[in-house]
ROVEX-669026 format. One record per residue (C-alpha): x, z, y; residue in three letters. Coordinates in steps of 0.001 Angstrom, whole numbers, plus 524288, in hexadecimal, padded with zeros to 5 digits. Layout:
# residues N
+-------+-------+-------+---------+
:    c1 :    c3 :    c2 : drenlum :
+-------+-------+-------+---------+
:     X :     Z :     Y :     ALA :
...
+-------+-------+-------+---------+
# end
This chain:
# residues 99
+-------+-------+-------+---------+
:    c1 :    c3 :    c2 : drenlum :
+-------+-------+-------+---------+
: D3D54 : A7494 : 5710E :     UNK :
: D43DD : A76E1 : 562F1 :     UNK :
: D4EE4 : A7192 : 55E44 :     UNK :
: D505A : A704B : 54ECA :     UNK :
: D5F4A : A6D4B : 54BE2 :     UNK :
: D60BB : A6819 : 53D9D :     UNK :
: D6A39 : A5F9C : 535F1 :     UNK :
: D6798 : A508A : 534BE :     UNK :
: D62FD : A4A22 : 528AB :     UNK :
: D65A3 : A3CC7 : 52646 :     UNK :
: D570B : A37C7 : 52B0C :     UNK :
: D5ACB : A3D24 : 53677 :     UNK :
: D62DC : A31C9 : 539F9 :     UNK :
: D596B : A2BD1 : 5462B :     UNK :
: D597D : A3996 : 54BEB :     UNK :
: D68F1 : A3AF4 : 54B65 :     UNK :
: D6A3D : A2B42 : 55189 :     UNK :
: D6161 : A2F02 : 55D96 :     UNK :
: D68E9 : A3CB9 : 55FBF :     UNK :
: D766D : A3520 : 55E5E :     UNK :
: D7114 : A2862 : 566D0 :     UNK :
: D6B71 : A33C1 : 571E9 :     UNK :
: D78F1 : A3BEE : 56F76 :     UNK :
: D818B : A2FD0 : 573DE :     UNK :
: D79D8 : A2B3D : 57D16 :     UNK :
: D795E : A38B3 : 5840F :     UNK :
: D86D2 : A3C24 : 58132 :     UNK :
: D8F18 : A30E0 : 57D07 :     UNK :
: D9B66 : A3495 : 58027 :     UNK :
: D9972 : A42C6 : 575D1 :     UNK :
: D9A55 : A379A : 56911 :     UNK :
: DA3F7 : A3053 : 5615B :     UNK :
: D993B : A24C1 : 560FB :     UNK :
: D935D : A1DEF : 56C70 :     UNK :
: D849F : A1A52 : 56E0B :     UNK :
: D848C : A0DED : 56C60 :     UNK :
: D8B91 : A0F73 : 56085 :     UNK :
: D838C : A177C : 55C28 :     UNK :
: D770F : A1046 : 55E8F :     UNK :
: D7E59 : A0504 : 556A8 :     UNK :
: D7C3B : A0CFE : 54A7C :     UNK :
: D72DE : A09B0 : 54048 :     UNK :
: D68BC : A12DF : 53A3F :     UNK :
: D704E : A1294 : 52F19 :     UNK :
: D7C32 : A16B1 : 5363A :     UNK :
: D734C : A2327 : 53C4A :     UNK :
: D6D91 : A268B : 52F0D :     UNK :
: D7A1C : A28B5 : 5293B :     UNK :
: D7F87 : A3292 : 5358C :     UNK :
: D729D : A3A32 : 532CA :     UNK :
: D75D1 : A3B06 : 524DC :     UNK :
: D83A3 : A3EC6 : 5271A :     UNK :
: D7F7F : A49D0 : 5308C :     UNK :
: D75D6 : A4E03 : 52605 :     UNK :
: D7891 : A57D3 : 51922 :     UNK :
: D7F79 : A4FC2 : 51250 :     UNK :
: D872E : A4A18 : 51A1D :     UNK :
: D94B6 : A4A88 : 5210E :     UNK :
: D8F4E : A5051 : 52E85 :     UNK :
: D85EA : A58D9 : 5336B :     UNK :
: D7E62 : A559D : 53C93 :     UNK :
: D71D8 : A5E86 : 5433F :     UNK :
: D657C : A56EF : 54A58 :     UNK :
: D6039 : A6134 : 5574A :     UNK :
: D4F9B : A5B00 : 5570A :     UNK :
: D46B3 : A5EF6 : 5616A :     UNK :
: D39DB : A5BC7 : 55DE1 :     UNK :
: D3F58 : A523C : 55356 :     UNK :
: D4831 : A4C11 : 55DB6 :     UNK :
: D5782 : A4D17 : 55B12 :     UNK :
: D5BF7 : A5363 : 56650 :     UNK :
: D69DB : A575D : 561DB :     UNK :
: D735C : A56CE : 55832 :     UNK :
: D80C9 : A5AD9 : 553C3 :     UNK :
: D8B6D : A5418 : 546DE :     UNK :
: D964A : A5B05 : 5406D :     UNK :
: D9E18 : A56F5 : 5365C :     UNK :
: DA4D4 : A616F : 52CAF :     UNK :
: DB1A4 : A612F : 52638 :     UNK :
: DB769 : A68FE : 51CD1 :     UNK :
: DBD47 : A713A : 52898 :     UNK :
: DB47B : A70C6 : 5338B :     UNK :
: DA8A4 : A6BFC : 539E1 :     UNK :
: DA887 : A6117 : 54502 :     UNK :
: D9D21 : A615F : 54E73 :     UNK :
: D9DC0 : A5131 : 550A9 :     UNK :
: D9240 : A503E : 55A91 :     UNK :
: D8903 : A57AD : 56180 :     UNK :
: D7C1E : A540B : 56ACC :     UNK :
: D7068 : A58ED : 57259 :     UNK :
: D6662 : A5024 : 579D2 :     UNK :
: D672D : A5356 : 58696 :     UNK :
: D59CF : A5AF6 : 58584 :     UNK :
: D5D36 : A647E : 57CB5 :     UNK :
: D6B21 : A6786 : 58539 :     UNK :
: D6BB2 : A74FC : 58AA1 :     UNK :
: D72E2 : A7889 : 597DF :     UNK :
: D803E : A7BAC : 592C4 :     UNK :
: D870A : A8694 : 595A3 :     UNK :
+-------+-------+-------+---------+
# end
């Protein structure tokens, strides 16, 4: 099935809360936050990380949807000097073998 990769937008905020509540719940030790801290945030709290990954904002942050279902997603922050890839995930679907 096809994969569309494309940068978030700030309505995308209840797509970038499930990725980041399935990310830490399939891989919590990978994140600076815990679940449960993160399920403690309020929409508010989710619509502004959206906006921040979004153009515009302070990070950049790309949404992987399979059939309109988030299904990865990666955040990087830029400097004036470099780029910092801040976190990365894949459901466990969409996973190939490795190498």
């Amino acid at each position: 099935m096809t994969v569309a990769v494309r940068r978030v937008g700030p309505d995308d905020w209840r797509l970038v809360r499930a990725l980041r509540l399935e990310a830490l719940g399939d891989t919590q030790i990978a994140y600076l936050e815990t679940l449960a801290e993160a399920q403690q945030l309020d929409d508010v709290a989710w619509q502004a990380r959206a906006t921040r990954g979004a153009p515009g904002g302070d990070s950049h942050q790309v949404l992987a949807l399979q059939a309109g279902r988030p299904v990865g997603t990666a955040v990087s922050f830029v400097d004036d000097r470099a780029a910092w890839l801040a976190a990365v995930y894949l459901a466990p679907a969409v996973r190939g073998p490795g190498c």
